[in-house]
N, C-alpha and C positions, 0 to 999 in steps of 0.2 A: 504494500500500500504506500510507504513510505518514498519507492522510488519511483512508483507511477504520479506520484503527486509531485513528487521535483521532478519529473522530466517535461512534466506538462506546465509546470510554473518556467524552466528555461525554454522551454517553446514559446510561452506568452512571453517570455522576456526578450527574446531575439525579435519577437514578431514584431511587439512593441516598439522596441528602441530602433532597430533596423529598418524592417518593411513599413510600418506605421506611422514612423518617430513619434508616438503620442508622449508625451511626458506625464501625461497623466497616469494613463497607461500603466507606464512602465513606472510609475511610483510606486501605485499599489498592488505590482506582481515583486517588487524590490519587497517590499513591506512583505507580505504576504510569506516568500521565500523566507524572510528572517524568522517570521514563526512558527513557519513549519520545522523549521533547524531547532528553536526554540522550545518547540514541546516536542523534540526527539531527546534533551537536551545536551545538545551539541552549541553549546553557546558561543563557542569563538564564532563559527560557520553562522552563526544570527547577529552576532554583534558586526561582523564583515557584512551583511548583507543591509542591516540598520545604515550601519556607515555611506554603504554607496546610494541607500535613500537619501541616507541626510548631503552626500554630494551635490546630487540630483537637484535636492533642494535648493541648495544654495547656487549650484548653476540657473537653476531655472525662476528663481526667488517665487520658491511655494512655501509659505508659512505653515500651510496647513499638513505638507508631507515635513516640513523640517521640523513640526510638533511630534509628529506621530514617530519620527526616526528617534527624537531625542528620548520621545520615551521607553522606545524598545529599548535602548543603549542603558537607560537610566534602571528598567528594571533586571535587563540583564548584570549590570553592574552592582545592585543591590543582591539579588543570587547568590555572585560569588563575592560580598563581603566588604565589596571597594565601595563604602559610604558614601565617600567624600564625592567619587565621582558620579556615582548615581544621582547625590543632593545637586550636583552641577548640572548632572543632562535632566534634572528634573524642571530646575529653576532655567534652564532654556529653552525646554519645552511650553513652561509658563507664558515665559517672555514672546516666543514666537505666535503663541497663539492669542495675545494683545493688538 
């Protein structure tokens, strides 16, 4: 189950980014892929996929994906123990979504 659901999220993501270029798109197949890594929990593999949403974001200045990256980052970081950076991607989740 696990590998028919990421092979079908990098089909939407090549589809996305490449054939489509939709940025929307391909935010919420980035997002999506991170928690499917997330509830396997393979957290590097979600916190990488968090990250190139929150790229995304900031290339594209979408507040409402550079919300949703910061909090996957934020709760992945709380998981494994790193407060201080979870408290940060939390409080810039905040912020982005001002």
């Amino acid at each position: 189950e696990f590998e028919a659901s990421h092979q079908s999220l990098q089909e939407a993501l090549n589809l996305s980014a490449i054939e489509l270029k939709n940025h929307d798109l391909q935010g919420l197949v980035l997002n999506n892929l991170a928690h499917l890594f997330y509830d396997t929990s393979q957290s590097d593999k979600a916190r990488h996929y968090f990250n190139k949403a929150l790229e995304l974001a900031h290339t594209t200045s979408d507040p409402s994906l550079e919300g949703f990256a910061h909090t996957g980052i934020a709760i992945v970081d709380l998981e494994n123990g790193d407060f201080d950076n979870a408290r940060n991607h939390a409080r810039m989740a905040l912020e982005a979504s001002l």
